[in-house]
C-alpha positions in Angstrom: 121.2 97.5 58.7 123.4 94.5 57.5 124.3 93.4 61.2 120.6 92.6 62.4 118.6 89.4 61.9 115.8 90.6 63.7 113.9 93.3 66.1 111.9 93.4 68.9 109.6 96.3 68.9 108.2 96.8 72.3 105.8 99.1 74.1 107.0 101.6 71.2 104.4 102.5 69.3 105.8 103.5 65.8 104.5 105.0 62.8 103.7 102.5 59.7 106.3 104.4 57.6 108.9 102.5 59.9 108.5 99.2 57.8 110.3 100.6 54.9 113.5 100.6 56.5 113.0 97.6 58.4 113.0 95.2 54.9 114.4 91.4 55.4 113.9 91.8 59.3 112.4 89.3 61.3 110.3 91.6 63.6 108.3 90.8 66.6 106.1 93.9 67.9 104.6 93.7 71.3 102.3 96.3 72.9 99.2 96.9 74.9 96.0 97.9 73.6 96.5 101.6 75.5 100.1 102.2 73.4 99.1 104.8 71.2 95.4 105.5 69.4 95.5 101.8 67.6 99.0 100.2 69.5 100.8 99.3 66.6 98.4 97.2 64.2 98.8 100.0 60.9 102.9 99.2 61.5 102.3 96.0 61.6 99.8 95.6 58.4 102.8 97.6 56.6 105.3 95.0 57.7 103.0 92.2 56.8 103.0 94.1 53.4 107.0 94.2 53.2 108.4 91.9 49.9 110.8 89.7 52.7 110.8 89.0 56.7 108.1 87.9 58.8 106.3 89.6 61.4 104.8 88.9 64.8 102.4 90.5 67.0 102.0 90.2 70.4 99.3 93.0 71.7 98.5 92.7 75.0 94.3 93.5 75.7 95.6 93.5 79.7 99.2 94.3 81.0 100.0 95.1 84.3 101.5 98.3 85.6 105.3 98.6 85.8 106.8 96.6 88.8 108.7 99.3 90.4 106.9 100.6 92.6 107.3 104.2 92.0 105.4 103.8 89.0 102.2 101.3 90.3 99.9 104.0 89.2 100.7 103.3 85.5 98.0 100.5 85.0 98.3 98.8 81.5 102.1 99.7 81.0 104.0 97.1 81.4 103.3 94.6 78.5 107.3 95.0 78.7 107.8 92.9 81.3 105.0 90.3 80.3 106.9 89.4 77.2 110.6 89.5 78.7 109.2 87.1 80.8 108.2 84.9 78.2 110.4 82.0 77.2 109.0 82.6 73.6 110.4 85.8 72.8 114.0 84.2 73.9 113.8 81.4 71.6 112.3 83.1 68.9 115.6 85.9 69.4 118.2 82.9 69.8 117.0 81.4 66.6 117.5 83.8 64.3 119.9 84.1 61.7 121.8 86.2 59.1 124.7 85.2 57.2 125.2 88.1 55.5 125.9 89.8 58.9 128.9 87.8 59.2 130.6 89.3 56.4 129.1 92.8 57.1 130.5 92.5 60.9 134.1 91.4 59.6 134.4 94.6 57.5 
């Protein structure tokens, strides 16, 4: 609720009836082409279609597999660790704001 600024959606594909609850949210979704039938691109048309908060999408067309090795077999899963490697996603998380979580968190 209240307390967020903003969500990272990643390698979770998620139904498009998620943006309703995800109003005023900065959200970035990240995924891989393989996540799900379509990844995530009908969520992230029905957050573009929200009234408030901006959306970004990050859909990887190659990731690599996980890098434990245990799980090397697993080609195209981990778009995870593409983006948590990216500087971008830091800044962009760092920078956001919500002052009515302050109030909300002092409650």
């Amino acid at each position: 609720g209240e307390l967020w600024s903003s969500v990272s959606v990643v390698c979770a594909p998620a139904p498009p009836q998620l943006a309703e609850s995800l109003e005023n949210l900065q959200i970035w979704v990240v995924g891989w082409t393989g996540d799900g039938e379509m990844g995530n691109d009908d969520l992230v048309e029905a957050l573009k279609r929200r009234t408030s908060g901006s959306v970004r999408y990050t859909r990887y067309t190659k990731a690599p597999p996980p890098p434990d090795p245990q799980y090397r077999y697993m080609l195209g899963h981990g778009s995870y660790d593409l983006i948590y490697r990216d500087p971008r996603l830091w800044q962009w998380a760092l920078a956001q704001r919500r002052p009515i979580a302050i109030k909300a968190w002092q409650q």
